[in-house]
TORDO-429944 format. One line per field, with one value per residue (C-alpha): x, y, z; residue in three letters. Coordinates in nm, 4 decimals, decimal comma, padded with zeros to 6 digits. Each point is the difference from the previous one (the first is absolute). Example, Ala and Ser with C-alpha at 12.3 -4.5 7.8 and 13.67 -1.06 7.14 Angstrom:
2
u (01,2300 00,1370) $
v (-00,4500 00,3440) $
w (00,7800 -00,0660) $
rest (ala ser) $
% end
This chain:
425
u (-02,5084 00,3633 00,0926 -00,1753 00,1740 00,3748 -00,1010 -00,0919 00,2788 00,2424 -00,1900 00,0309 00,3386 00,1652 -00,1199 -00,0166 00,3090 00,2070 -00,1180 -00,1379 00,2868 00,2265 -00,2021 00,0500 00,3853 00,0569 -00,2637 00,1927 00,3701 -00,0347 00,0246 00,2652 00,2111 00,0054 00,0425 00,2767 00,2520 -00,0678 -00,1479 00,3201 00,0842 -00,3150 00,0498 00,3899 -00,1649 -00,1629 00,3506 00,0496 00,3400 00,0674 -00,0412 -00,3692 -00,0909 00,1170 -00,2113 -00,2803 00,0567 -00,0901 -00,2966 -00,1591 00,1303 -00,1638 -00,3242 00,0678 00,0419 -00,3168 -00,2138 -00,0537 -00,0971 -00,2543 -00,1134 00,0637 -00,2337 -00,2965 00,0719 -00,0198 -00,3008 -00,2042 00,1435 -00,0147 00,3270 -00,0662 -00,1634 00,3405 00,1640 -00,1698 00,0146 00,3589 00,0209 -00,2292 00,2495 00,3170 -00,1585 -00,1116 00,3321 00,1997 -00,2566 00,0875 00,3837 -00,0426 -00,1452 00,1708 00,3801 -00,0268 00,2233 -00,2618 -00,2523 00,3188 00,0373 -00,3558 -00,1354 00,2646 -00,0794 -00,3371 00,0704 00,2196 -00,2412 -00,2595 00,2145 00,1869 -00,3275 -00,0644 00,2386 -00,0453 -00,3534 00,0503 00,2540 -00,2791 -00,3225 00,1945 00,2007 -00,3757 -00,1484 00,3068 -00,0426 00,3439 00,0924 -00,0647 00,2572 00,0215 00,3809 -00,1539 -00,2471 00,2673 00,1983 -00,2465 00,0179 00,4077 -00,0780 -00,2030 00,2626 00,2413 -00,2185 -00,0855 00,3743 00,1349 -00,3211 00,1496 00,3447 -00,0782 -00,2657 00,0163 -00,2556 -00,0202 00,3176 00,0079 00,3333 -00,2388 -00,2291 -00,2900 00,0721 -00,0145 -00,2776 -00,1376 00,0332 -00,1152 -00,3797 00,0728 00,0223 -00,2513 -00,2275 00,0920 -00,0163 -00,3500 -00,1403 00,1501 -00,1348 -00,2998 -00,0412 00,0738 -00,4043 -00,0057 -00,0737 00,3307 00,2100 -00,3285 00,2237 -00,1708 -00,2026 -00,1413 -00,3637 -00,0414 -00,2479 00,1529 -00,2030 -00,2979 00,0612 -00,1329 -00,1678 00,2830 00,2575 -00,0914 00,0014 00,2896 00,1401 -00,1203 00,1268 00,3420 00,0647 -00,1304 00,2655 00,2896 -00,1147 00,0050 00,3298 00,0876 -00,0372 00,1181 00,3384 -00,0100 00,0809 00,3506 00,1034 00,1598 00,1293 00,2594 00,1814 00,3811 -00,0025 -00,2156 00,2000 00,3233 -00,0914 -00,1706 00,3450 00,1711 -00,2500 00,0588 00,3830 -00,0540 -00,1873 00,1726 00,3175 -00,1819 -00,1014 00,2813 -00,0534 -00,3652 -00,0152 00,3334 00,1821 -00,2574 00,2018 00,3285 -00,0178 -00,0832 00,2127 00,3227 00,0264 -00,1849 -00,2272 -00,3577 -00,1194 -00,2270 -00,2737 00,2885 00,1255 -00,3357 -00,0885 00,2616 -00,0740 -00,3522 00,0486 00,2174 -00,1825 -00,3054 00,0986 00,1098 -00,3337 -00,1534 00,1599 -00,0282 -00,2268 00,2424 00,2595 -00,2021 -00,1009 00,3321 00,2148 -00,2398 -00,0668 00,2610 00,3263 -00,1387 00,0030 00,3576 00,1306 -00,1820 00,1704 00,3524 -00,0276 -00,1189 00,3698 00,1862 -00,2150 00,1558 00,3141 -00,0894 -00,0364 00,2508 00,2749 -00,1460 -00,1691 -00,0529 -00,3016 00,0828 00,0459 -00,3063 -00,1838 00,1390 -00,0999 -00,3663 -00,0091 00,0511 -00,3661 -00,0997 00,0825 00,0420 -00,3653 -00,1197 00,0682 -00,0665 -00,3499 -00,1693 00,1848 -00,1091 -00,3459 -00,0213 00,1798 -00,2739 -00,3283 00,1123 00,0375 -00,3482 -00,3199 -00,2137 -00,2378 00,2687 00,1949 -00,0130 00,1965 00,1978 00,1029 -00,0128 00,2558 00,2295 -00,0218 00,0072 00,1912 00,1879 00,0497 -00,0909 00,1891 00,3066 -00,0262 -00,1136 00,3186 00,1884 -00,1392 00,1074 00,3190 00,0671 -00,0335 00,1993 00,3037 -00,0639 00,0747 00,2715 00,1577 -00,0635 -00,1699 00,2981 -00,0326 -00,4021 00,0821 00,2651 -00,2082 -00,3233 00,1537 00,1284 -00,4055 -00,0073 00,3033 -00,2274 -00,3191 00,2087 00,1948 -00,3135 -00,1373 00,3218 00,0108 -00,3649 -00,0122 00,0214 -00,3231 -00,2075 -00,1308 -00,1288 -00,1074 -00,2047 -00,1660 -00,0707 -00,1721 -00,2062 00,2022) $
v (-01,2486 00,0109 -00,2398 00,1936 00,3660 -00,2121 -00,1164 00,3852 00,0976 -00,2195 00,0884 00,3614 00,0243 -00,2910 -00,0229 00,4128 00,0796 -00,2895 -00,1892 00,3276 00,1976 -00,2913 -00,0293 00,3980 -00,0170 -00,3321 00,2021 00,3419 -00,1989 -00,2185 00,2940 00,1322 -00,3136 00,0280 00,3579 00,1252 -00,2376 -00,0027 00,3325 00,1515 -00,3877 00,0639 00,4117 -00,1391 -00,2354 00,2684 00,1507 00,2662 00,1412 00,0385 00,3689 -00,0917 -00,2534 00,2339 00,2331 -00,2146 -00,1330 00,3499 00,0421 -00,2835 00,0607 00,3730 -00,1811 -00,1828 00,2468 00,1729 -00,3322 -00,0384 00,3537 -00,0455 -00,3247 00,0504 00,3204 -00,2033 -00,2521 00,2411 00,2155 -00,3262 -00,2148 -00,2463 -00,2005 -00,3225 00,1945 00,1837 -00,3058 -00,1758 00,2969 00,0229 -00,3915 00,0158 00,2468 -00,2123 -00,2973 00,2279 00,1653 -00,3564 -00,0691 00,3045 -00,0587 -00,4237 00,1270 00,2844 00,0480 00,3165 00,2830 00,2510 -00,2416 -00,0498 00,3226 00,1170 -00,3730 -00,0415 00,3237 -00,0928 -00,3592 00,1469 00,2346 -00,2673 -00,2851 00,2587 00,1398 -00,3637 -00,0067 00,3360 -00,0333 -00,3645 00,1098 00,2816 -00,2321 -00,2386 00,2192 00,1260 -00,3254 -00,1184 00,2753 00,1458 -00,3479 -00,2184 -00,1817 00,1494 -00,1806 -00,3323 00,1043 00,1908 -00,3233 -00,2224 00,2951 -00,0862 -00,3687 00,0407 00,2247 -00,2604 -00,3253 00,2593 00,0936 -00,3594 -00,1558 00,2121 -00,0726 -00,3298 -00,0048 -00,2431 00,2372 00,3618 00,0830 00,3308 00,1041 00,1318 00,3342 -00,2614 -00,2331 00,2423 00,1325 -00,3208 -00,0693 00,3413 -00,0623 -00,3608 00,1958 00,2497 -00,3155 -00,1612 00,2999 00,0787 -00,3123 00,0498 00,3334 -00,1203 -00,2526 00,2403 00,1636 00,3689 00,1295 -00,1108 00,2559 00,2639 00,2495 -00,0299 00,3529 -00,0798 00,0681 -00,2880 -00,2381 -00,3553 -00,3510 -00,0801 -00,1390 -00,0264 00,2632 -00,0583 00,0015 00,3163 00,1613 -00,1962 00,1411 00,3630 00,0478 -00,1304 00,2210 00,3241 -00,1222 00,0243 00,2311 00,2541 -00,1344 00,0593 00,3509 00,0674 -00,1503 00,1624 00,3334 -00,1322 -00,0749 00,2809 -00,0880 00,2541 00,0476 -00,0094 -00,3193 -00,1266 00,1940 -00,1311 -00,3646 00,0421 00,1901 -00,3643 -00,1654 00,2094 -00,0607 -00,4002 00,0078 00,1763 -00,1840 -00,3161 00,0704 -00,1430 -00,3098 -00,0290 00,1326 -00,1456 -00,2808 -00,2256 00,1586 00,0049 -00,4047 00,0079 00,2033 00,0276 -00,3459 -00,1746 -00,2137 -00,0784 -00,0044 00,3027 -00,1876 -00,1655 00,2972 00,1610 -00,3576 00,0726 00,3431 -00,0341 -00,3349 00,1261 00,3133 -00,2620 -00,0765 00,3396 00,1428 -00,3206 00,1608 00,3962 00,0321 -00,0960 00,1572 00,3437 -00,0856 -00,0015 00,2658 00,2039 00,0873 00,3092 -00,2070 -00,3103 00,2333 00,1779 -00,3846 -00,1492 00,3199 -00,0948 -00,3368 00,1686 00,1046 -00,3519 -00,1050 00,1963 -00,0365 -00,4093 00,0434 00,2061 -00,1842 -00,3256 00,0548 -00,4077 -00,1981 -00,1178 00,3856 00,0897 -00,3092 00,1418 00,3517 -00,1380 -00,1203 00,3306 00,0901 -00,1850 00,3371 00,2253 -00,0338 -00,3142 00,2474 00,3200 00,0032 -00,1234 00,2609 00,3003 -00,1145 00,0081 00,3981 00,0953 -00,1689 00,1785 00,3025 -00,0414 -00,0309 -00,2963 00,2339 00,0988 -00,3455 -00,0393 00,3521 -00,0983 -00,2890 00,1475 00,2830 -00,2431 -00,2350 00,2793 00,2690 -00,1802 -00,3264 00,1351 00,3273 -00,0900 -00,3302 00,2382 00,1787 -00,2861 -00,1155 00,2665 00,0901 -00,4066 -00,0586 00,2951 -00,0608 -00,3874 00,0711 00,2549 -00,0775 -00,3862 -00,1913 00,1016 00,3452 -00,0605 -00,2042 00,2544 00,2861 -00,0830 -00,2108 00,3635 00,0369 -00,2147 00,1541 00,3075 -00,1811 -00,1421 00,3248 00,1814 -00,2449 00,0255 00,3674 00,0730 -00,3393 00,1915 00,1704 -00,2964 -00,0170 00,3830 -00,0627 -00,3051 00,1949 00,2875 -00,2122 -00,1786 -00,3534) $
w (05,0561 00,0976 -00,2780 -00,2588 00,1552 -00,0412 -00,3757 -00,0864 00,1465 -00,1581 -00,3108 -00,0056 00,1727 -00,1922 -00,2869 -00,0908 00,1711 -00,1116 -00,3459 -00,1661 00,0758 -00,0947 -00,3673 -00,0268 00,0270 -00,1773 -00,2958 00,0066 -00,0123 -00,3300 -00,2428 00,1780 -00,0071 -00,3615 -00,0937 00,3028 -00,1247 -00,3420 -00,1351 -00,0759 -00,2359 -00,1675 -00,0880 -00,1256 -00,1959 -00,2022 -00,0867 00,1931 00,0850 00,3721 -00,0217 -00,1466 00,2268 00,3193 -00,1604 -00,0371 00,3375 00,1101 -00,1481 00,1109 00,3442 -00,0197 -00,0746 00,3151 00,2093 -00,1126 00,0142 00,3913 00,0584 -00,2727 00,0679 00,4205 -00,0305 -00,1259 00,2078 00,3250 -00,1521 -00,0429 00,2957 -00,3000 -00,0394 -00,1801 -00,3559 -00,0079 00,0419 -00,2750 -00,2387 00,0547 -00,0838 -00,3224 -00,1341 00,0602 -00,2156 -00,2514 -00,0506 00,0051 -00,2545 -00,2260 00,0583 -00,0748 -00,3997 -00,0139 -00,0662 -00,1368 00,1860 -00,0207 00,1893 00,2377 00,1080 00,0804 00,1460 00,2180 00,2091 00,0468 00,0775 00,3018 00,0857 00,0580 00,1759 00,2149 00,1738 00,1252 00,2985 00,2080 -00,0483 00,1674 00,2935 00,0601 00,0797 00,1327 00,2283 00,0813 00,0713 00,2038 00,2258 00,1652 00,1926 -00,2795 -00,2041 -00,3098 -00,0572 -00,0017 -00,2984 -00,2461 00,0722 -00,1114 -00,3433 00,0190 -00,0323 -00,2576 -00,1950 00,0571 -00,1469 -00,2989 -00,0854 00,0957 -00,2346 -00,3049 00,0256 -00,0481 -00,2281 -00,2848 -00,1882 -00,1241 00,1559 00,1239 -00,2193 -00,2630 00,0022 -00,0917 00,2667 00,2795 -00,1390 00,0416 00,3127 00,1091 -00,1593 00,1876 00,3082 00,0023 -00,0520 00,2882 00,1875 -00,1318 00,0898 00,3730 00,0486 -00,0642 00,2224 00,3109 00,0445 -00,0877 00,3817 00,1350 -00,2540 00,1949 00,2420 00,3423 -00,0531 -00,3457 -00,0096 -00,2372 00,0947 00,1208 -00,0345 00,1989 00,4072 00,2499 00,2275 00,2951 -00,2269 -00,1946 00,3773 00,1124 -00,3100 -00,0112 00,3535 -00,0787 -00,3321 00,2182 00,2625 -00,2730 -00,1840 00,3490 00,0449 -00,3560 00,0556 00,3280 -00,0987 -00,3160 00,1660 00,0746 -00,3608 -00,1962 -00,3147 -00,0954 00,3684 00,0336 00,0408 -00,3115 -00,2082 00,1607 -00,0406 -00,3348 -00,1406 00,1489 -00,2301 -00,3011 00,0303 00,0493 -00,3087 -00,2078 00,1138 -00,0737 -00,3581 -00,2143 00,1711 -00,0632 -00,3644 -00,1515 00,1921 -00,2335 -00,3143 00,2276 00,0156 -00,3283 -00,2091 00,2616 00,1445 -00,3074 00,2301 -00,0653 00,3734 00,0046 00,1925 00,1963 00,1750 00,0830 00,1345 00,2253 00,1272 00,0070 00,1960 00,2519 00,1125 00,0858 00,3540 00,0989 -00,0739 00,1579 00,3162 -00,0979 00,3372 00,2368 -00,1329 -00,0529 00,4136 00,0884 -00,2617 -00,0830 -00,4180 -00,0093 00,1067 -00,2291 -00,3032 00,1182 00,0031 -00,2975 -00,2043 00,1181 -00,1199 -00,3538 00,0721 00,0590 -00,3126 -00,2702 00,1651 -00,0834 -00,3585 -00,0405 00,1309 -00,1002 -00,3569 -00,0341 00,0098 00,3706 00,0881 -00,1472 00,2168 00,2960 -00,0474 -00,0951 00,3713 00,1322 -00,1047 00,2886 00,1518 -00,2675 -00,0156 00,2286 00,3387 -00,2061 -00,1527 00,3178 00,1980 -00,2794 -00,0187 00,4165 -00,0274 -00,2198 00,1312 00,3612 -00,2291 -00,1929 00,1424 -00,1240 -00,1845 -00,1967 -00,0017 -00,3774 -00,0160 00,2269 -00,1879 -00,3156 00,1548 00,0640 -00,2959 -00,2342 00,1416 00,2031 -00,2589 -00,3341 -00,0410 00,1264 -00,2715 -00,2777 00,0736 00,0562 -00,3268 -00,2403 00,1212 00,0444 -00,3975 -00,1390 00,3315 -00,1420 -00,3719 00,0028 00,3371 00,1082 00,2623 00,2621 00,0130 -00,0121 00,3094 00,1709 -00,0694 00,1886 00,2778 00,0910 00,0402 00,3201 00,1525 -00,0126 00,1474 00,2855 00,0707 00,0114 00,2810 00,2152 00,0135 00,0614 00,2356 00,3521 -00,1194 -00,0826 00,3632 00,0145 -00,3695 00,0821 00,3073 -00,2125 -00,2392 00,2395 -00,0266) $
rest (unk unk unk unk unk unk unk unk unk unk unk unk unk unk unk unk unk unk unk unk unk unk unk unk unk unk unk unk unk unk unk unk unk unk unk unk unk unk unk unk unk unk unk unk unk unk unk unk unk unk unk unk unk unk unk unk unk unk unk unk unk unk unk unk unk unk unk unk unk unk unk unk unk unk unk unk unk unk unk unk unk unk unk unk unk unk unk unk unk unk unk unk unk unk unk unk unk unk unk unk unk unk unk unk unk unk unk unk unk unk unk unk unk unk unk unk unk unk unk unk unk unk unk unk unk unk unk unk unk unk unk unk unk unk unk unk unk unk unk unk unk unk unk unk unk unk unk unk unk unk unk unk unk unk unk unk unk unk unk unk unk unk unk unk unk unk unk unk unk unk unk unk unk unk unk unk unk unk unk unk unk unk unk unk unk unk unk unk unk unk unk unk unk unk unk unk unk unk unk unk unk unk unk unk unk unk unk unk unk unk unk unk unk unk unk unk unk unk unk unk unk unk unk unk unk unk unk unk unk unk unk unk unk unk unk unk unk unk unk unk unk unk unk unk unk unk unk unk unk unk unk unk unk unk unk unk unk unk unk unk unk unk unk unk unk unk unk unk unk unk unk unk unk unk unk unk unk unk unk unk unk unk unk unk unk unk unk unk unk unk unk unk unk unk unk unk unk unk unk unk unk unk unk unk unk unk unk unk unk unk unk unk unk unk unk unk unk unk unk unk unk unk unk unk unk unk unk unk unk unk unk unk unk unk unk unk unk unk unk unk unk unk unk unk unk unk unk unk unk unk unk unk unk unk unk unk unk unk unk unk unk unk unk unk unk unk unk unk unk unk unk unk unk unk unk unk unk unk unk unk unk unk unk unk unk unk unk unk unk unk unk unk unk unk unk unk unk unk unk unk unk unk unk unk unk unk unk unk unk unk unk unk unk unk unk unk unk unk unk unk unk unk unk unk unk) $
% end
């Protein structure tokens, strides 16, 4: 008996909360590999002026930001993760399919907002069941940096490729129905119930009697202590709107380095190492979300995102001073913090903001509000500041961005504590 209760529970606690939430990140990564580093190549490919492709940048971004609210509400309505997820998927291949026999502009400009309006639904949904299913002590850095690694292979993979090389609007295209493939196939092999929130009234595979009790008993448990804690969140208190302004600024500060250091390398320092440099930022930021949990137990999210946004700081100061391929490596590294410290330490602000029920909000909040707007901005002011000013002042101009983020921490710092009480932290 006590050998068959250890198998069962290595079963359900291994297996569910280790290889299925593994496949889910590895799945909801690929298509993201291709199309973060190289969606602005492929929309320059088409011939768009700078101006244009800011433009164009912005749209798509504004179908972003609209995506997880839409796809998060069904999500939370139905406790029903893993349909969104595929739907979401099925839409990517379909538009890489469109955009692989297409190259006409008008095809452009309508698929591409739909293609990020599918793939860019895939990740809050993701950080909201897992964050769910990890429960408040579990390790949710050692998941996103299994997503990192994956990232990393993805970008690394197509910078060397000897086939379809992504330097064409075909290519990437490519690789983006490649992708959503994979990810398809990976999705699928992690069962339906485990992407089930804990108070779905869906109907989960036959056990047995004890373990249906067993089982029973233990959701009643969490879900009582689901709602007793829930009292203590309260989304828009002092201090959620404090941290989530910090976020905002971060963003918005980190735009022109997400959206057009590919073209920067490109067109400015004439080297083809797109892949290259987001093989580097991607691959750095791995270990410090590896270790996000200790160093949330021991700094607390607010005064990781105040420090993450200073080092936004330091980077621009990097490539400005040093506008060379070894400057550009060494600002690349700097998204181990940038980023690798930062996104843990946002995600942990806002799920101690959000109550599970509302986790893919929550996420959706921050991923859209708090990621998406301040890129659409970044976007279409980046492309017009890009084509009639250059990629300094684009550079200058939005560094100012994290001065603002980090001031705004420092002066309202002596309040965190009372903040934190307030909101039940």
């Amino acid at each position: 008996m006590a050998f068959y209760f250890i198998i069962d529970y290595f079963i359900i606690n291994y297996i569910e909360n280790t290889v299925y939430l593994a496949l889910a990140f590895i799945s909801s990564f690929l298509v993201h590999g291709v199309l973060t580093p190289y969606l602005v190549i492929l929309i320059r490919d088409y011939g768009y002026s700078h101006s244009a492709l800011g433009l164009l940048l912005a749209l798509c971004e504004a179908m972003a930001i609209t995506s997880p609210f839409v796809m998060g509400f069904f999500a939370d309505r139905f406790r029903q993760y893993r349909p969104i997820l595929l739907i979401s998927l099925f839409s990517s291949l379909i538009c890489g399919a469109i955009l692989f026999l297409s190259r006409n502009l008008v095809f452009c400009a309508i698929i591409l907002p739909v293609l990020a309006f599918s793939y860019r639904a895939i990740l809050p949904l993701l950080d909201a069941i897992s964050t769910i299913k990890l429960g408040k002590e579990g390790n949710y850095g050692k998941y996103r940096a299994l997503g990192s690694l994956t990232f990393f292979v993805t970008v690394l993979f197509l910078q060397y490729t000897p086939v379809f090389v992504p330097d064409t609007a075909s290519n990437i295209a490519f690789w983006v129905i490649a992708a959503s493939l994979v990810s398809i196939v990976l999705m699928f092999m992690v069962p339906a119930q485990y992407f089930v929130s804990y108070d779905s009234p869906v109907a989960l595979p036959a056990q047995s009697a004890q373990s249906i009790q067993n089982e029973n008993v233990s959701n009643v448990r969490m879900h009582g202590a689901v709602q007793r804690h829930s009292a203590s969140y309260r989304l828009w208190s002092p201090l959620f709107i404090m941290g989530f302004s910090i976020i905002f600024l971060n963003r918005l500060a980190m735009s022109p380095i997400n959206n057009f250091l590919s073209l920067f390398v490109v067109e400015h320092l004439k080297w083809n190492a797109v892949g290259l440099m987001w093989a580097l930022s991607s691959g750095s930021e791995i270990i410090f979300i590896f270790i996000s949990k200790r160093l949330l137990s021991r700094f607390r999210a607010l005064p990781l995102m105040a420090f993450a946004t200073s080092v936004i700081i330091l980077r621009y100061i990097i490539i400005l001073l040093f506008p060379t391929n070894a400057g550009i490596i060494v600002s690349q590294l700097t998204h181990s913090i940038c980023f690798g410290v930062f996104h843990p330490a946002a995600v942990s602000f806002i799920t101690s903001c959000v109550s599970p029920a509302q986790r893919a909000l929550g996420m959706s909040l921050y991923l859209s509000l708090g990621t998406g707007l301040p890129t659409l901005i970044g976007n279409l002011a980046g492309g017009f500041i890009v084509e009639y000013s250059g990629y300094t002042t684009l550079f200058v101009s939005f560094s100012l961005f994290a001065v603002l983020g980090l001031g705004l921490y420092l002066i309202t710092r002596k309040y965190t504590l009372r903040l934190s009480i307030e909101n039940g932290g």
